[in-house]
C-alpha positions as a Markdown table, in Angstrom:
| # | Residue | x | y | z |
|---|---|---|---|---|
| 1 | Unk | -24.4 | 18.0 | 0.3 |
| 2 | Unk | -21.4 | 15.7 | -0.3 |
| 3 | Unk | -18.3 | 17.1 | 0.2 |
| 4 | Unk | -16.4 | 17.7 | -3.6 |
| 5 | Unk | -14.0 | 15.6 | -4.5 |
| 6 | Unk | -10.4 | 16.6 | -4.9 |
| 7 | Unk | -8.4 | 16.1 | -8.2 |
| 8 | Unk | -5.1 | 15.5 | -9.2 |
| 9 | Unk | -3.1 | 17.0 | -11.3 |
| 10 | Unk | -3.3 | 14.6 | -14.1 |
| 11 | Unk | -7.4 | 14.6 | -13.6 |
| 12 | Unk | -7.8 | 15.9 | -17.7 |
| 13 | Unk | -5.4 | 13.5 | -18.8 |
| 14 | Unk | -7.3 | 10.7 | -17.6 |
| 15 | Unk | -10.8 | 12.1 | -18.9 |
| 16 | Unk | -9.1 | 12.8 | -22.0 |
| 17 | Unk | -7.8 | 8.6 | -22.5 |
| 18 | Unk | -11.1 | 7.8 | -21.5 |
| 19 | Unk | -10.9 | 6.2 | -18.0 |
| 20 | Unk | -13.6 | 5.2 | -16.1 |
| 21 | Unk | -13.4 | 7.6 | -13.2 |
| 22 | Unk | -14.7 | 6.5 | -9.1 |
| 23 | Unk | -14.4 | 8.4 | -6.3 |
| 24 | Unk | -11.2 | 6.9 | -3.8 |
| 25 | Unk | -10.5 | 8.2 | -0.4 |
| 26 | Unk | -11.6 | 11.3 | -1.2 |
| 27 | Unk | -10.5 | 11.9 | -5.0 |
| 28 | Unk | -12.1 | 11.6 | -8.4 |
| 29 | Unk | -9.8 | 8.8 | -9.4 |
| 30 | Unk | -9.2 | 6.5 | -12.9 |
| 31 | Unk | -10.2 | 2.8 | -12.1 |
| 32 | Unk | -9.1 | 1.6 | -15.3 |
| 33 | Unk | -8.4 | 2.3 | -18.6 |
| 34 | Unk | -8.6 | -0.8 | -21.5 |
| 35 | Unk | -10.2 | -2.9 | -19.2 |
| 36 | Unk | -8.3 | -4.5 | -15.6 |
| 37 | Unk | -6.9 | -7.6 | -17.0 |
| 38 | Unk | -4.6 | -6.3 | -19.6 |
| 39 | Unk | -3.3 | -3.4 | -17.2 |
| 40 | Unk | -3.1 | -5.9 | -15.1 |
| 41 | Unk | -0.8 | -7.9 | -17.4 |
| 42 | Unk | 0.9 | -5.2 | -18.7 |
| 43 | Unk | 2.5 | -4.5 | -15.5 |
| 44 | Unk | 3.2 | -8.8 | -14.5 |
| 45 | Unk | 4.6 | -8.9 | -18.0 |
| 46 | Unk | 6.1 | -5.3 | -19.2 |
| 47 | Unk | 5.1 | -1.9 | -17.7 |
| 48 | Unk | 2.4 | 0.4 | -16.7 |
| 49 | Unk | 2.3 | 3.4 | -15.1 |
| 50 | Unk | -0.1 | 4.7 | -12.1 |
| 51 | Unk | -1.4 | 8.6 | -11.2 |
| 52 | Unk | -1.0 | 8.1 | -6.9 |
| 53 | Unk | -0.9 | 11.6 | -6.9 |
| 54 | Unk | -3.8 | 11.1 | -4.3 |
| 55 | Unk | -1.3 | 10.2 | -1.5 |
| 56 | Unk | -0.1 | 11.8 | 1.2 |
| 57 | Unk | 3.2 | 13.4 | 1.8 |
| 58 | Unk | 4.5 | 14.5 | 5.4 |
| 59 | Unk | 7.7 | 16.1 | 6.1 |
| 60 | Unk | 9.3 | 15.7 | 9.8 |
| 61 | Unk | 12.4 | 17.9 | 10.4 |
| 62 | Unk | 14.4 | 19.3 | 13.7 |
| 63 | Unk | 16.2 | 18.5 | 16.1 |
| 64 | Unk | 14.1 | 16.1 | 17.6 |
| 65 | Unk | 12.5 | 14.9 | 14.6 |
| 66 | Unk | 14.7 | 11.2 | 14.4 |
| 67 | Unk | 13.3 | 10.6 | 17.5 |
| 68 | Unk | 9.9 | 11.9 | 17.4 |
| 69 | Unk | 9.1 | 9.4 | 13.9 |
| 70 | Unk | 10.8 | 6.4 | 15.8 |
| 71 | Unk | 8.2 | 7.2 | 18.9 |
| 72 | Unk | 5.1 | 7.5 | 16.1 |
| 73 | Unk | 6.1 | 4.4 | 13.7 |
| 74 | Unk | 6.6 | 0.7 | 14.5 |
| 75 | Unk | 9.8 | 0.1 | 12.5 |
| 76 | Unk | 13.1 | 1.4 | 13.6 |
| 77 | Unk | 14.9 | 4.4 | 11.5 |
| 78 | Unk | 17.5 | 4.8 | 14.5 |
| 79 | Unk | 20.9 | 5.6 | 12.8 |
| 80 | Unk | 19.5 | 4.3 | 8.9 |
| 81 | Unk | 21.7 | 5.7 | 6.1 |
| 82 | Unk | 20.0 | 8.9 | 4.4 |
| 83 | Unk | 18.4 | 7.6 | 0.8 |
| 84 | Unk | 16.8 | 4.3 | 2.9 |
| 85 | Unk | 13.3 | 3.7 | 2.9 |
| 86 | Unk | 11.2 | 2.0 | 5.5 |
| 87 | Unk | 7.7 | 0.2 | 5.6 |
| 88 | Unk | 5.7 | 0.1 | 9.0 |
| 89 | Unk | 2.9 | 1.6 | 11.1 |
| 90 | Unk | 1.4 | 4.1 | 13.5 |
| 91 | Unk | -0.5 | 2.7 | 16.1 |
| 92 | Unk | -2.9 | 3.4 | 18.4 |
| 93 | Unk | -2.4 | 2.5 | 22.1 |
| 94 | Unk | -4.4 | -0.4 | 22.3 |
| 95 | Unk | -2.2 | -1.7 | 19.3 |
| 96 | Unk | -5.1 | -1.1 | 16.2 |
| 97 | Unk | -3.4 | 0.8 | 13.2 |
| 98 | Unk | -3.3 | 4.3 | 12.5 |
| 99 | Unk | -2.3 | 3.8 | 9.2 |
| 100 | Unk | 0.5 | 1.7 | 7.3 |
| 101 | Unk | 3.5 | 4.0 | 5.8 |
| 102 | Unk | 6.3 | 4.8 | 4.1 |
| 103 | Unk | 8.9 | 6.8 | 5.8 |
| 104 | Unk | 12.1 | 8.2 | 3.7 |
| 105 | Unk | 15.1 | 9.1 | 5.4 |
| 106 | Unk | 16.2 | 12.5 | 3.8 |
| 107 | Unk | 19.2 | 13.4 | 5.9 |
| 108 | Unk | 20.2 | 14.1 | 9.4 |
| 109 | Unk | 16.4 | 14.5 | 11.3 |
| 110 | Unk | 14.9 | 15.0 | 8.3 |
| 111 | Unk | 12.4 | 12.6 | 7.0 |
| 112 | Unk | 9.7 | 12.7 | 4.5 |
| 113 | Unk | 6.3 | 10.3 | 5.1 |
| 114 | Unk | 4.2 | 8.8 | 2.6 |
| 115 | Unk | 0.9 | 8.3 | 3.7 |
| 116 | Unk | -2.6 | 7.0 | 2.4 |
| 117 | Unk | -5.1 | 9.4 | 0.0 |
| 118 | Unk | -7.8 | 8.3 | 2.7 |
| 119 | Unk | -6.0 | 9.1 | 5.7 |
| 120 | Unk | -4.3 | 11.5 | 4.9 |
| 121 | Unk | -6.4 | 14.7 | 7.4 |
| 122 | Unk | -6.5 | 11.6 | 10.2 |
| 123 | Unk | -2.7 | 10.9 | 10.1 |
| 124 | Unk | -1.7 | 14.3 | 9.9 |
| 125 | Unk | -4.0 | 15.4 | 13.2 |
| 126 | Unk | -2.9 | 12.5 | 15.0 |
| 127 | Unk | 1.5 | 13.5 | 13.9 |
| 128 | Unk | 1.2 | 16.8 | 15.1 |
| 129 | Unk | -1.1 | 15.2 | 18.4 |
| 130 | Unk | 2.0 | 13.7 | 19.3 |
| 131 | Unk | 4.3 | 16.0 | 18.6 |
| 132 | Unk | 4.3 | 17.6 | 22.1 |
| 133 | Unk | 7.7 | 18.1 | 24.1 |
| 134 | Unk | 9.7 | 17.5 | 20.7 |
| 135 | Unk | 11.2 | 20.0 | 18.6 |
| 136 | Unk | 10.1 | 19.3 | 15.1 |
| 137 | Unk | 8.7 | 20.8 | 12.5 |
| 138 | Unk | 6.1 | 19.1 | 10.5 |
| 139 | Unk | 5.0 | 20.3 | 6.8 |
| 140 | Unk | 2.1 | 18.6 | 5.2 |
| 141 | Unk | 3.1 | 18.7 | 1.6 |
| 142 | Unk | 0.5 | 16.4 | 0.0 |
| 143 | Unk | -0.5 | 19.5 | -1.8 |
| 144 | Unk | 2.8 | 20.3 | -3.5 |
| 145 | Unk | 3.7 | 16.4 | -5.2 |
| 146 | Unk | 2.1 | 14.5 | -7.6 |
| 147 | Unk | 3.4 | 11.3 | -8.0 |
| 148 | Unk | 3.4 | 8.4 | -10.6 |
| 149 | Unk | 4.0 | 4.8 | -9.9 |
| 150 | Unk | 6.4 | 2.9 | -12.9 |
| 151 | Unk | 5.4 | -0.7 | -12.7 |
| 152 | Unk | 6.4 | -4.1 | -14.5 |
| 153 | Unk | 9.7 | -5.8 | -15.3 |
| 154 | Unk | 10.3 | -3.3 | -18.1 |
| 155 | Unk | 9.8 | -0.1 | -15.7 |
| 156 | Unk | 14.1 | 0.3 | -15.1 |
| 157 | Unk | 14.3 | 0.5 | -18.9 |
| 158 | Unk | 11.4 | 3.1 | -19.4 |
| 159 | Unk | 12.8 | 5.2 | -16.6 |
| 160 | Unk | 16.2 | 5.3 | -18.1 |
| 161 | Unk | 15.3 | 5.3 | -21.9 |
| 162 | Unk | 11.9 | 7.3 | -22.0 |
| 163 | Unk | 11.9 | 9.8 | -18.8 |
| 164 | Unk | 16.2 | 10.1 | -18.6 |
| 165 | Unk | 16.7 | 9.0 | -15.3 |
| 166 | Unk | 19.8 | 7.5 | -14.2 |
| 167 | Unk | 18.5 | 5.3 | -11.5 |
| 168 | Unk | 19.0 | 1.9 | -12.6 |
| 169 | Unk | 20.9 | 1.6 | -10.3 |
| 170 | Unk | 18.8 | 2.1 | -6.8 |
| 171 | Unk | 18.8 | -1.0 | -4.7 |
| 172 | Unk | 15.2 | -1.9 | -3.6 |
| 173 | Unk | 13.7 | 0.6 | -0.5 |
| 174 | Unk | 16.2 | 2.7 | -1.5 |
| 175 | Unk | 15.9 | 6.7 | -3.3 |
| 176 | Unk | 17.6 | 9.5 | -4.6 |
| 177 | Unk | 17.1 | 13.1 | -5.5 |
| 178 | Unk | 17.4 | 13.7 | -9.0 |
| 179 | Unk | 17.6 | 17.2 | -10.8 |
| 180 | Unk | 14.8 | 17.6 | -13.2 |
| 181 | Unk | 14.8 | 20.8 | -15.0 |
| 182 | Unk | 15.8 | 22.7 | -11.7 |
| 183 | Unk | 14.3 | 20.6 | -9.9 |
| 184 | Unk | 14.7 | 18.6 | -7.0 |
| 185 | Unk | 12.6 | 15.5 | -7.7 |
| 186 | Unk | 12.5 | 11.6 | -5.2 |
| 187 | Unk | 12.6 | 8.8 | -7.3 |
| 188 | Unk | 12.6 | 5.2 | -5.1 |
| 189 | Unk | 12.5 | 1.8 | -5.7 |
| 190 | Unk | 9.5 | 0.1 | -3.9 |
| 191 | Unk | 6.5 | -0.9 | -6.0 |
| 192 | Unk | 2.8 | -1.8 | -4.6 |
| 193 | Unk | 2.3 | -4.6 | -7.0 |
| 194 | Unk | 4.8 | -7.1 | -6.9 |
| 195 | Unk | 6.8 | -6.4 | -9.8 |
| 196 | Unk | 10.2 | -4.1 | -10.3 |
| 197 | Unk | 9.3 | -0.5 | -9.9 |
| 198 | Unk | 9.6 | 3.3 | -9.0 |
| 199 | Unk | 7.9 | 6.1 | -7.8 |
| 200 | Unk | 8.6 | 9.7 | -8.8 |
| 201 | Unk | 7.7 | 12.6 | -6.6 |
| 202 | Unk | 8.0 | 16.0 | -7.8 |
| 203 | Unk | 5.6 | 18.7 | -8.9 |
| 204 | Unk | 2.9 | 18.8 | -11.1 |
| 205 | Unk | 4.2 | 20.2 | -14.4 |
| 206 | Unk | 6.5 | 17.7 | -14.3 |
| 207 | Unk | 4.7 | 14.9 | -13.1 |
| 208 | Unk | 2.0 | 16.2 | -16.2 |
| 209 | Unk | 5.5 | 16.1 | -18.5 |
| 210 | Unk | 6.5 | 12.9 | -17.7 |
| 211 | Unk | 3.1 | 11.4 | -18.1 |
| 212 | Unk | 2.8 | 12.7 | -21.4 |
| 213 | Unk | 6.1 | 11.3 | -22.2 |
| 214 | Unk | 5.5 | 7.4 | -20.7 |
| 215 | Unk | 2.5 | 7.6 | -22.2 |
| 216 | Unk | 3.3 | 8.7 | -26.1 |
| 217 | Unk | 6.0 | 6.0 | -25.4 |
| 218 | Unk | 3.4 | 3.2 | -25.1 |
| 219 | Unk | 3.5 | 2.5 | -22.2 |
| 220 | Unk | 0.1 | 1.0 | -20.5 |
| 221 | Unk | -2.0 | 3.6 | -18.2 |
| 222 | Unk | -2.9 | 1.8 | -15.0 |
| 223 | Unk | -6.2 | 2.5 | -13.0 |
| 224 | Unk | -6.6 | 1.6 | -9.6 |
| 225 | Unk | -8.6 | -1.5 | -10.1 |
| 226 | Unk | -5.1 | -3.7 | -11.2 |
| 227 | Unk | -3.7 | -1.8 | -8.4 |
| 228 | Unk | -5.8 | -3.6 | -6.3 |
| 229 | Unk | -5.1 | -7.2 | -8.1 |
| 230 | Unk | -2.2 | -6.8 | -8.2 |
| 231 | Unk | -1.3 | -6.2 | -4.7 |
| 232 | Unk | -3.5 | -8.5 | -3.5 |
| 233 | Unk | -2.2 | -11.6 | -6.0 |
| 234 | Unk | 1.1 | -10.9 | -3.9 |
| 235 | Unk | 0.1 | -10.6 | -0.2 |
| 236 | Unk | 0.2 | -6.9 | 0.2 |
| 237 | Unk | -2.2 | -5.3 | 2.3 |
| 238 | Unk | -4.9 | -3.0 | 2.0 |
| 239 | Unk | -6.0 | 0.0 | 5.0 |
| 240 | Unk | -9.7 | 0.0 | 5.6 |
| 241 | Unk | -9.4 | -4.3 | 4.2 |
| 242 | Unk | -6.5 | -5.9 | 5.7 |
| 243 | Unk | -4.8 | -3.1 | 8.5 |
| 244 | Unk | -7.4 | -0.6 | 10.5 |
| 245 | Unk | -7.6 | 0.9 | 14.0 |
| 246 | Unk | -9.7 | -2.4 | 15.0 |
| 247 | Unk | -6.8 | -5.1 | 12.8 |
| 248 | Unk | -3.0 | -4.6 | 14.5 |
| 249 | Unk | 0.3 | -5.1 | 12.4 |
| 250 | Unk | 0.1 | -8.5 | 14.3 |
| 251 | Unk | -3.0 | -9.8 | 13.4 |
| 252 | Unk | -2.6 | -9.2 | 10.0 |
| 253 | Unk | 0.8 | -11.1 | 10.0 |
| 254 | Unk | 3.0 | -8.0 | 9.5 |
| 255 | Unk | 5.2 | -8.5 | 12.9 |
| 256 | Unk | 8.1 | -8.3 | 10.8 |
| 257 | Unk | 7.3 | -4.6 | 10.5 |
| 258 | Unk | 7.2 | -3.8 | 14.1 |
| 259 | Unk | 10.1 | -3.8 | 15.9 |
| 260 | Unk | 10.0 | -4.7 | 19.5 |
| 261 | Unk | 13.4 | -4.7 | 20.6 |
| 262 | Unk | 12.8 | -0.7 | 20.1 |
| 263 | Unk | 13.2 | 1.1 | 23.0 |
| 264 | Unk | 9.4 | 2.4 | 22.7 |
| 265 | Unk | 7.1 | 2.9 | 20.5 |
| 266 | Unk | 3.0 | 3.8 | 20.5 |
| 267 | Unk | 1.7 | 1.1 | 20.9 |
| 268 | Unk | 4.7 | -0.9 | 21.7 |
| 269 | Unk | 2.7 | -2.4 | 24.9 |
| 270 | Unk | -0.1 | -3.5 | 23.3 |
| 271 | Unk | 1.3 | -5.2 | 20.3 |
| 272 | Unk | 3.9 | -7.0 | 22.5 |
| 273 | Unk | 1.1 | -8.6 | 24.4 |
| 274 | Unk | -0.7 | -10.0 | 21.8 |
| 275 | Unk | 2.6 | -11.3 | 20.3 |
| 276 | Unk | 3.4 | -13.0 | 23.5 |
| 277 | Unk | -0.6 | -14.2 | 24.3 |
| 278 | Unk | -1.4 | -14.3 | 20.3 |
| 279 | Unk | -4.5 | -12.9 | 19.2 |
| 280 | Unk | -8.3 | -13.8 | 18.4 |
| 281 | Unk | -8.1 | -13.5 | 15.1 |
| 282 | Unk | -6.0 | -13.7 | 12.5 |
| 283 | Unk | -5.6 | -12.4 | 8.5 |
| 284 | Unk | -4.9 | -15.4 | 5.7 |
| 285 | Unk | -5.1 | -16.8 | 2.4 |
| 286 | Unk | -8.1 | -18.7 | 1.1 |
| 287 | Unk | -8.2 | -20.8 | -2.2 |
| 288 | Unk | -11.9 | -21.5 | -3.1 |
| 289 | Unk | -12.4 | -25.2 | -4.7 |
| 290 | Unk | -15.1 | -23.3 | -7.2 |
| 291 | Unk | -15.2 | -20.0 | -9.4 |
| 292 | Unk | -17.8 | -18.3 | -7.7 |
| 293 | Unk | -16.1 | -14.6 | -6.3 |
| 294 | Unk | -15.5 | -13.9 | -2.8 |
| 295 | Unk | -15.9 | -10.3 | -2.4 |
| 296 | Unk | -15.1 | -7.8 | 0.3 |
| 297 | Unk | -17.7 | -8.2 | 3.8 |
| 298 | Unk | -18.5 | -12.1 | 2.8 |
| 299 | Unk | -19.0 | -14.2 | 5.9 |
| 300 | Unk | -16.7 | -17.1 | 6.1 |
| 301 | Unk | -18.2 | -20.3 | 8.2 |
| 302 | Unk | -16.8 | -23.4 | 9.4 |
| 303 | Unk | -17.0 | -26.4 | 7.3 |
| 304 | Unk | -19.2 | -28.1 | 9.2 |
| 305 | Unk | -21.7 | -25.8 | 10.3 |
| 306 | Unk | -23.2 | -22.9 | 8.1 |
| 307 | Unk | -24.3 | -21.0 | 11.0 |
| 308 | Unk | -21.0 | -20.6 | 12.8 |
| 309 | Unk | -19.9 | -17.5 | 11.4 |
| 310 | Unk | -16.0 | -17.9 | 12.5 |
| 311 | Unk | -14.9 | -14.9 | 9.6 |
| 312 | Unk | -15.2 | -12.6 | 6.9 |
| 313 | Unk | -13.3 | -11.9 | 3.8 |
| 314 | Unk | -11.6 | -8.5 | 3.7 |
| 315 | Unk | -10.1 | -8.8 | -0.3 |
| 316 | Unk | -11.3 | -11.8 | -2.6 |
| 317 | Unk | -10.6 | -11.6 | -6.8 |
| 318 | Unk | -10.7 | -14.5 | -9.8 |
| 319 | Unk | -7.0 | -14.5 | -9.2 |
| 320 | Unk | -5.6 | -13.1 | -12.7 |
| 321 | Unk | -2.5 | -13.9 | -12.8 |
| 322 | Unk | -3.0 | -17.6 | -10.8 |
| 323 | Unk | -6.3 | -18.4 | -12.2 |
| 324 | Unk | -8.0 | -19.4 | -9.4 |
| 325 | Unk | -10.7 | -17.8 | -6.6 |
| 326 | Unk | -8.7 | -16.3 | -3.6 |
| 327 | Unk | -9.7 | -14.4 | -0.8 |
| 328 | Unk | -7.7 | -12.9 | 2.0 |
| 329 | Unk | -10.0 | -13.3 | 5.1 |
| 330 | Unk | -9.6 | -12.0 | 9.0 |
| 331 | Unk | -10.5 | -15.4 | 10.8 |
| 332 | Unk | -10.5 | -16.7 | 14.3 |
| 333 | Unk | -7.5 | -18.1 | 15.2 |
| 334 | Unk | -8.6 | -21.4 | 15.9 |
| 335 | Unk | -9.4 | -22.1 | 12.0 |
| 336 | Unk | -5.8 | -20.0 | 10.5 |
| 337 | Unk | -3.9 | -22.8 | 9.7 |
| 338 | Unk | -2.9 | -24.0 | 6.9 |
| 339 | Unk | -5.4 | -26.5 | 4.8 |
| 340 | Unk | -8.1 | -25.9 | 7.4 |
| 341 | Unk | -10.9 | -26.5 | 5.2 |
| 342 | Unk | -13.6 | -23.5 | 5.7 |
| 343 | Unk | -16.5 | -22.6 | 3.4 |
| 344 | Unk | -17.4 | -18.6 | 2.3 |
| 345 | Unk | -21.3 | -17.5 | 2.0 |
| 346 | Unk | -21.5 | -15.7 | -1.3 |
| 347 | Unk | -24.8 | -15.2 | -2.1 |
| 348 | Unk | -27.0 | -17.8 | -1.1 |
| 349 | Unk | -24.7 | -20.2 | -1.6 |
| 350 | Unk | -22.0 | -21.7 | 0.8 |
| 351 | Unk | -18.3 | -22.6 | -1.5 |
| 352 | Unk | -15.6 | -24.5 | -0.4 |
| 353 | Unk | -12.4 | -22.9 | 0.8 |
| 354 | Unk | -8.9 | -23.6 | 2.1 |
| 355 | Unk | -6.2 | -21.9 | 4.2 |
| 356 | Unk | -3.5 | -21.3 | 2.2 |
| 357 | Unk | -0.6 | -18.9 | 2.4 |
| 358 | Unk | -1.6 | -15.1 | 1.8 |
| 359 | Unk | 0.9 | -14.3 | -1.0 |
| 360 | Unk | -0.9 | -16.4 | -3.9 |
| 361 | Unk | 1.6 | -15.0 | -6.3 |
| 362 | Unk | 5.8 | -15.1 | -6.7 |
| 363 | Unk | 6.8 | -11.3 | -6.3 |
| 364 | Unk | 9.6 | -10.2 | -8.4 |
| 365 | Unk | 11.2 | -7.4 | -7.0 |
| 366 | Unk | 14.6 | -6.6 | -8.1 |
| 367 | Unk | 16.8 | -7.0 | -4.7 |
């Protein structure tokens, strides 16, 4: 018997708008709503708002506990103001990816981890298997938050205006603790989609309020298909498609996000290595010359020769927002530049395809 799927606190309110509902790492979640193109529009043009109640919240406190998430996570925290936010990775040893994360800074050695719905058991066991020999405590809290994701150019105004938050004013990666009702609540500044936005952590009653609220205000329910465009269109990457324990930070072109002049890391040896010797394979953009689809698992071949397999596409959409067929694909490194012409089996077919750069779309983040 499958094991039963978990819901989130706003599970009625979705069956009660009508979504179409699909299980995702491990929850019985809304995939869209009206249909994917206009949420995804409403969010590149004016707002929409995401249940992500399904991830995963960590807390890391103690004395130790600055030194202990440094030792777990490929980007450096050491001395970073308390309301900063940073994106990076745990690693395995041998450099493949644990997970990619979140990690707040909520005051002195206390810190408060974001991680992925489908991950969320894995990441857990493997923080407190490396806790050993450092005096932290570690809460797993996904249980306690629910958390919706404000998206679009128009999501500062709806924040302010329709849920009275006074945040305008957070810089990008940045949060603060707001006072809801008694209530200590997290609302940053980070966004998964390219556009302005926030997320808002805080319990379920009021997560349920505030849904209610955005939602009688008009403003567009968002399922986790145009999640998936939408980060995509912009370069951002996927666990399980572009990051996994067999794909490292570097292979997927996310150096930037691991910080070797660290001390150490897990990891750290591995990942410096293939830095230094490059890798066998790398993650990039594709622009197909025709509209056929690339899908997820789709072989990509060299341009010459059908048979030699030399990739395969990990995200490919009808780009909505660019109009075009894109595909981000894991390739060997030999055929990564850019303008190397490559073609991708779908089907029986073999279509046309270019290198290009992975982010197919401006972002517009408000930095």
């Amino acid at each position: 018997m499958s094991e039963q799927l978990k819901l989130t606190c706003l599970h009625d309110k979705h069956v009660a708008l009508g979504a179409l509902m699909s299980p995702f790492g491990g929850f019985d979640m809304p995939i869209q709503y009206a249909d994917i193109v206009t949420e995804h529009n409403a969010v590149r043009n004016h707002c929409g708002v995401f249940d992500v109640s399904h991830m995963g919240e960590v807390r890391v406190t103690g004395a130790d506990a600055e030194r202990f998430v440094n030792h777990i996570f490929t980007n450096d925290i050491a001395d970073a103001p308390e309301g900063k936010i940073f994106y990076g990775m745990m690693l395995y040893p041998n450099g493949g990816t644990v997970d990619d994360l979140l990690v707040y800074k909520m005051g002195h050695n206390d810190f408060f981890l974001v991680i992925n719905a489908a991950n969320i058991q894995k990441d857990v066991d493997w923080i407190n298997g490396q806790a050993t020999g450092y005096n932290v405590v570690i809460d797993h809290q996904s249980d306690r938050y629910g958390q919706l994701a404000l998206q679009g150019p128009e999501a500062e105004a709806r924040l302010v205006d329709t849920l009275g938050l006074q945040c305008a004013d957070l810089a990008f990666y940045t949060f603060s603790i707001v006072n809801v009702n008694g209530e200590d609540v997290i609302v940053s500044r980070t966004g998964y989609t390219g556009e302005d936005g926030f997320e808002i952590y805080a319990g379920h009653d009021t997560i349920r309020a505030m849904w209610d609220s955005l939602i009688a205000a008009g403003v567009q329910p968002c399922g986790l298909g145009c999640r998936d465009t939408l980060r995509f269109e912009v370069g951002l990457p996927l666990y399980g498609d572009e990051l996994s324990q067999d794909i490292s930070p570097i292979m997927a072109g996310l150096g930037l996000f691991v910080k070797l002049d660290k001390e150490e890391f897990i990891g750290k040896e591995a990942v410096a290595r293939q830095k230094a010797e490059g890798v066998a394979r790398k993650l990039v953009g594709l622009e197909l010359a025709d509209k056929a689809i690339p899908r997820h698992g789709y072989e990509v071949v060299a341009a010459d020769d059908d048979n030699h397999v030399v990739g395969i596409v990990t995200t490919g959409y009808h780009g909505i927002s660019v109009d075009k067929s894109i595909a981000m694909a894991l390739v060997d490194s030999q055929y990564a530049a850019l303008d190397t012409p490559l073609r991708v089996h779908i089907r029986k077919k073999f279509f046309p395809a270019t290198v290009v750069k992975k982010k197919f779309f401006k972002k517009s983040y408000k930095k």
